[in-house]
N, C-alpha and C positions, 0 to 999 in steps of 0.2 A: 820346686819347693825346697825350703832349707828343712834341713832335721831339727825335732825339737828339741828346745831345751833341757839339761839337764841340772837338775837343784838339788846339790849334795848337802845335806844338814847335819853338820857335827857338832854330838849334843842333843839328840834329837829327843831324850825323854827329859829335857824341863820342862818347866813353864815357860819360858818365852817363845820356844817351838813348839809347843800343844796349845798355848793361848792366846798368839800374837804371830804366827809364822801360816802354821795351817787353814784357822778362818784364814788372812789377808791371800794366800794361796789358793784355797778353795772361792773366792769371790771374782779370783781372777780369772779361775779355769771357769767359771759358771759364765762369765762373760766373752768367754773365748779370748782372753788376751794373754798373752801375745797370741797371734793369729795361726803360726806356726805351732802353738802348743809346748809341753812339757812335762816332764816325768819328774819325781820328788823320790829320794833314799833319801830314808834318814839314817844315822850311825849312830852307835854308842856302844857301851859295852856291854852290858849283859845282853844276853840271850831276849829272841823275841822275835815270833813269827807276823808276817807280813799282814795276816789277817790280824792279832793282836795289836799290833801297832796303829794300825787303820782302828780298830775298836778304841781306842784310849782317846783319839783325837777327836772319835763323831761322837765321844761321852763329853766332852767339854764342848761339844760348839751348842751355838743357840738353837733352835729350834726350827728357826727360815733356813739355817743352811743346811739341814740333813737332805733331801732331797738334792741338792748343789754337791753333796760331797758321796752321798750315794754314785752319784754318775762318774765323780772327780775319784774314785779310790782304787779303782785298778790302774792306777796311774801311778800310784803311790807305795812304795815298798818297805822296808829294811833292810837295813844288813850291821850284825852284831860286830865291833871291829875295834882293835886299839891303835892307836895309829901312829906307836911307835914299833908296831909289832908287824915287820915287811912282808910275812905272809900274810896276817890281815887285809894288809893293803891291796896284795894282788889277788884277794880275793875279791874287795872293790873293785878292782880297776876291770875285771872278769865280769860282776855284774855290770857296770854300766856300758860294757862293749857290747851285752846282749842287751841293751834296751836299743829302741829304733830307734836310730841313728850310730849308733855303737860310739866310735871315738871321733869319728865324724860332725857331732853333736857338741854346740857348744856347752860348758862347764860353769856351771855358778858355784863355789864352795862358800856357807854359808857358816862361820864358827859362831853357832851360841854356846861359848865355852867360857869357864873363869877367864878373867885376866891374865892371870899367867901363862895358860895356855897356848896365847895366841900363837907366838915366837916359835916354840916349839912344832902346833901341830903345821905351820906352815913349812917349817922344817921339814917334818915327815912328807908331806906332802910334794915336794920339789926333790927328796931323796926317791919317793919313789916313781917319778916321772908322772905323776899327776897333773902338776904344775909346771910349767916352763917360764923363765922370763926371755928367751931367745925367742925373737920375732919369725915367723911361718917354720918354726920345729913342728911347733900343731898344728893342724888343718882347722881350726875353730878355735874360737876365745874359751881363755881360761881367766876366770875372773876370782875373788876371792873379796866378801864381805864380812868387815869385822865392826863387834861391836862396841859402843861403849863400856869402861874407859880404858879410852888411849892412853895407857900412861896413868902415873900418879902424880908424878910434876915435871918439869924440864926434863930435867935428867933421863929419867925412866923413857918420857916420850922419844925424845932424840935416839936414844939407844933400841928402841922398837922400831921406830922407822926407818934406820941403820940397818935393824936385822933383816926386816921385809924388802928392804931397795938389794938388799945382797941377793934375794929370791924372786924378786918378784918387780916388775916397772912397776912405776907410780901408777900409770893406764888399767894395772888389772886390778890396784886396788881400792876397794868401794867401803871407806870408814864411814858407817852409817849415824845418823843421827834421827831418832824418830818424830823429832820435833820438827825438822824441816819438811817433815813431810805433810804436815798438818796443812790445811786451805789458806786456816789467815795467815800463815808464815809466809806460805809463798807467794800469794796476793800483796805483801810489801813492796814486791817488786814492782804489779803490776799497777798495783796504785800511786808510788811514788813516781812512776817515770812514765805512766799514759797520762796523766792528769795534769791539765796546765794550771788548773785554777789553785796546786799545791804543791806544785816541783818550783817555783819561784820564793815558795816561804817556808820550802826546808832549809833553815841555815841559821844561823846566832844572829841576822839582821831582824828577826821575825819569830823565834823559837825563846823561849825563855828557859824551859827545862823539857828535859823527856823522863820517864819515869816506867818500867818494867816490872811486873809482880808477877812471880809465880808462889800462888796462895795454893796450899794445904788444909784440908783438915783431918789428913788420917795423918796417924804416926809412921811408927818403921814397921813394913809389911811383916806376916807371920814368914820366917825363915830367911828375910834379909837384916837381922840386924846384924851379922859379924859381919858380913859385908860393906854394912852404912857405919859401922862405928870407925871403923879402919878410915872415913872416906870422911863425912861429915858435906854440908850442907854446900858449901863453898865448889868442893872437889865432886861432888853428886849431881849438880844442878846450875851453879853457875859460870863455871869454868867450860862446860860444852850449851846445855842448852839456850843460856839463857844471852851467852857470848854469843850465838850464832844467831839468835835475834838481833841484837844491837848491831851489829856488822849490817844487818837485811834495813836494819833502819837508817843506818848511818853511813854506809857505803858512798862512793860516789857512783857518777852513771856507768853501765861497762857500756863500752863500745857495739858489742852485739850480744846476743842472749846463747852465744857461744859456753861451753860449762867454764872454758879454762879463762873467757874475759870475765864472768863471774866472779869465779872463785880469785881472779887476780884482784879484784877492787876488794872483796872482803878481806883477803889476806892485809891489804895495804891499811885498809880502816881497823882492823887487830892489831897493826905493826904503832899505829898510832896513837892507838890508845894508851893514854900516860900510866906510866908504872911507878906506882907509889913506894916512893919513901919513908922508914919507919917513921916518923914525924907525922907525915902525912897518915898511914895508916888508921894512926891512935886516933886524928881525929874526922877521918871518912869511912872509918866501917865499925859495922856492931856486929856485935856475933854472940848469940845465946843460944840456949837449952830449956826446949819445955819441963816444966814442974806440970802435977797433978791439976787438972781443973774440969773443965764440963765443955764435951764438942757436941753442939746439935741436944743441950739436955740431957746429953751420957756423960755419966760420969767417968774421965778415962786416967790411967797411971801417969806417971812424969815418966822421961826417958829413960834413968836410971832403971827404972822398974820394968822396966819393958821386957820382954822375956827375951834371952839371949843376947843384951847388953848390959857389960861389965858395971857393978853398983859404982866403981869409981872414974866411970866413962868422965873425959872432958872434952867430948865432940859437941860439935856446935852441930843445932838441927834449928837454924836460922840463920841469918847473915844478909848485912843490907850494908849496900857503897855507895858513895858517891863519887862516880868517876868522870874523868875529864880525855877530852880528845884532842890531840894535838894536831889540829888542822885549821885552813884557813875556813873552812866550812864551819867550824865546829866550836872554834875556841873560844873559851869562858863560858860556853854551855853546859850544867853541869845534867849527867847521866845517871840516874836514883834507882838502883838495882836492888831488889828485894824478894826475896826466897825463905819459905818460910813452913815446918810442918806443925802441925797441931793448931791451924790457926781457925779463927772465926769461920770462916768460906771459903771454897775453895773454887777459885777463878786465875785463868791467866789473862794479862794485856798490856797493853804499850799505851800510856798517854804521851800524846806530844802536846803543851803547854803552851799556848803564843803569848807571845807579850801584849801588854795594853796600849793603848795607843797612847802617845805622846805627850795629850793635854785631857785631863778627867775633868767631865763635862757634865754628866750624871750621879746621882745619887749622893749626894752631899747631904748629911744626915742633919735632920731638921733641929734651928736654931745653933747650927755652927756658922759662921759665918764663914767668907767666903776667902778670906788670909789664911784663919784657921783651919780650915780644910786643906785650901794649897800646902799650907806649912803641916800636916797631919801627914799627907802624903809623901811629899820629901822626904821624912825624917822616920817612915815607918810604923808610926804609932797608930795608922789607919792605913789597914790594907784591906785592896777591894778585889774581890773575887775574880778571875779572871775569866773571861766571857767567851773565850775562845780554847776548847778544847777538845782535840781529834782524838777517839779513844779507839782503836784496834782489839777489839774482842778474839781473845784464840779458843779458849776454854773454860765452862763446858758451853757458851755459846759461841758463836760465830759471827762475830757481826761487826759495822763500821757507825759510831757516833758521835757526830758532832754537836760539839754546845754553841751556841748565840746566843748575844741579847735582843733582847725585844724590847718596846716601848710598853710598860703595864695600863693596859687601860683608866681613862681617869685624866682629873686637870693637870696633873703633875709630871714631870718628864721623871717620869722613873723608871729605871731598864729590871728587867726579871729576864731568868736564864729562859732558854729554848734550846730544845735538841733537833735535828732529823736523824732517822739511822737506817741504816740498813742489815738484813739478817739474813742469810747465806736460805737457812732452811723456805725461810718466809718467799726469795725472791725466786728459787731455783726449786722449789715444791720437793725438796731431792734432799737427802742427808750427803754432808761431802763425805768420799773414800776417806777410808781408816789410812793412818799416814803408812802403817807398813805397807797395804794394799800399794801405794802411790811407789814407793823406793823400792821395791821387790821387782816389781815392771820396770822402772826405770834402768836397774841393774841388770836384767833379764839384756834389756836394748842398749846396755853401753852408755845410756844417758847419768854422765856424773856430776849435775851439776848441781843436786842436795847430798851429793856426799864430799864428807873433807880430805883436804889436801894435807900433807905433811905441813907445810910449812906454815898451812892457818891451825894445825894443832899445835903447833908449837909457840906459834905469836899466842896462841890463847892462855898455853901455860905459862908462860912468860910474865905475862899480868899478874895471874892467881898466884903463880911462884913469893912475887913481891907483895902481896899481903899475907899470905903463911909466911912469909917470914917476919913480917910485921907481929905478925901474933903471937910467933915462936919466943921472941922478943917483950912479949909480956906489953906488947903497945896497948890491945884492946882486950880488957880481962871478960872472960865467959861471964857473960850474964843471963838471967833466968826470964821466965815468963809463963805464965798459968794458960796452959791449955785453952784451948776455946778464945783467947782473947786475941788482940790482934800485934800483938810481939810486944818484945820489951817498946820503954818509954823511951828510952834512948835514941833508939833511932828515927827520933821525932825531932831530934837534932840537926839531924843531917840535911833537913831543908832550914834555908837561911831569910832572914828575911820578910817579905811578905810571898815569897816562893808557894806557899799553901802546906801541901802535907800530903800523906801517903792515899792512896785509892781503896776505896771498899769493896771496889767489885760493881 
């Protein structure tokens, strides 16, 4: 039998380690995975005994997992530590020698730490032989999971991954992303490339637009707004999660379900993604800031007001592009990326958009005649709803639907929409894993093929880089938009055409 895991948690009295780390850990060990098992420290610095720390965690979970974590908690320690402080350290490195398996035992170091920190505690970490990048110095994997964000832009990324390649192989480390780990994320995969009846009409021969929305309705969380102000809407949401969608949609095939032929075609479909010029900028992306208006009935503040952001904030907390891919796959397909807080409902999804077929045969509006229609068509001034379209549900449901036409009953050939759909909960009677539950296990097993590679974090900043500079540039001026509604009017521009317009949910 191998010795269990060990899962070092530095940082360990946030929130994203008491309310996102623990449950997805406690679900794991309730279901004996990994099978070999595993022990959890967490660090930080004040003081705090082992039974206290276990109390703070079974005060936030739900209700189904006290029993799960009753069984899960002597499993689970602390140890008070600073970790630029070398006796600290070998005070850790003493506990987890006396846990079973001692050093024997592979190592997950997990930082839920600010950003700044990363650089550093890995520093400490490799000073004091915790970490090694020198292949069998240790008898077991030392791995190390960090979170978002990588980086602020180019710059900063390339010099973090700089600092970490000095410490540590690319193999031990696991840049996490919690969106990929979500069911319909990684179902992209498995429905673009099992499916024949829709791997043939992914491509600009059959595609008309793809369109991506991750919808809001809460604002800036209590206690992150100096963090979201610094960062804004663009750098929070679109630059990782919502780039690592589009990659999953728009990749080409990998060769096998290997992490590294993965992660190769997503880097390549990031590499490709065209990077706009301030010209461009001004007239492909919008970027606004909630004012005061009403979500769900509540009356709630504008940005400004929000507690703990500056009254002369100019962070955008929306932001929608229209971007383009420079592939034989792909090109003059345009890509309609929208992100957005404070908005009407809050849903995520991917529509793919087919084109109409060639000759419109239906639905000619009564008493136009039949030139007049032709020549409506053409010319734009009649546009007809498009009758085929594949939506990808991620959040808060799960599910796949397709629109058709149908023939409307009656003497007249008139088409009316149809859907079929599918829903994860409906088919599988089962709620899918919490996405950290899915990347926690993966990282446990070495499997990294939902976490990123350097060099697709930096194709991704790459992008973003070129429209913050765009904006720096005074190309696309902050515009506002009332709470509760569904963003400014602007970015109702950004579809051309008889293209349609943005998703409701």
């Amino acid at each position: 039998m191998t010795a269990p895991t060990q899962i070092v948690i530095l940082g360990a009295s946030g929130d994203l380690t008491l309310k996102k780390l623990m449950p997805a850990l406690t679900r794991l060990a309730a279901a004996g995975r990994p099978s070999d098992g595993f022990h959890v420290i967490g660090v930080a610095r004040r003081p705090l005994t082992d039974e206290a720390f276990r109390a703070q965690i079974r005060a936030l979970l739900p209700d189904d997992l006290h029993a799960a974590f009753d069984a899960f908690a002597p499993r689970i320690g602390y140890q008070a530590a600073d970790v630029s402080d070398p006796v600290a350290m070998k005070a850790l490195e003493a506990r987890l020698d006396a846990l079973p398996g001692g050093a024997q035992a592979g190592r997950l170091f997990y930082l839920a730490l600010k950003p700044e920190l990363f650089g550093p505690t890995v520093q400490e970490l490799s000073a004091s032989g915790l970490v090694t990048m020198r292949v069998g110095e240790m008898p077991a994997f030392r791995r190390v999971v960090i979170e978002k964000p990588f980086g602020h832009d180019l710059a900063s990324a390339k010099a973090l991954n700089s600092q970490m390649h000095g410490l540590l192989r690319e193999d031990q480390i696991y840049r996490i992303d919690h969106y990929l780990g979500k069911e319909t994320v990684q179902n992209l995969l498995g429905f673009r490339f099992h499916n024949a009846i829709f791997e043939p009409l992914w491509n600009r021969h059959h595609v008309e637009l793809v369109q991506i929305t991750v919808a809001e309705d809460i604002g800036v969380e209590l206690g992150r707004a100096g963090y979201y102000d610094t960062t804004g809407a663009l750098r929070d949401m679109l630059q990782n999660h919502m780039l690592q969608v589009l990659s999953l949609v728009a990749m080409e095939p990998p060769v096998s379900l290997d992490p590294e032929a993965i992660r190769d075609q997503k880097v390549n479909l990031l590499r490709a993604l065209h990077a706009p010029d301030p010209a461009e900028v001004a007239t492909n992306s919008v970027r606004a800031r909630y004012v005061a208006g009403q979500v769900n009935g509540v009356a709630v503040p504008g940005y400004r007001a929000e507690e703990g952001v500056p009254p002369r904030s100019d962070t955008e907390t929306y932001v929608a592009i229209r971007a383009e891919i420079d592939t034989w796959r792909w090109h003059g397909v345009p890509f309609l990326l929208r992100h957005g807080k404070r908005l009407e409902k809050r849903f995520t999804e991917v529509k793919v958009q087919f084109r109409m077929p060639p000759l419109q045969l239906f639905n000619r509006p009564e008493g136009m005649a039949p030139n007049d229609f032709r020549r409506a068509l053409h010319d734009g001034s009649l546009c007809q709803i498009r009758p085929n379209v594949l939506t990808l549900s991620i959040q808060p449901r799960e599910a796949i639907t397709l629109a058709f036409g149908v023939k409307r009953p009656g003497a007249e050939m008139v088409m009316a929409p149809a859907a079929m759909a599918f829903d994860y909960r409906d088919a599988f009677d089962a709620p899918s894993a919490a996405a950290y539950e899915r990347l926690l296990l993966d990282a446990i097993r070495g499997d990294a093929t939902l976490f990123l590679r350097a060099d697709e974090i930096e194709a991704s900043w790459r992008f973003a880089d070129e429209v913050l500079g765009g904006w720096a540039q005074g190309r696309a001026p902050l515009g506002e938009y009332a709470a509760g509604s569904w963003g400014p009017e602007a970015a109702d521009d950004l579809f051309h055409g008889c293209e349609g317009g943005w998703s409701r949910g």
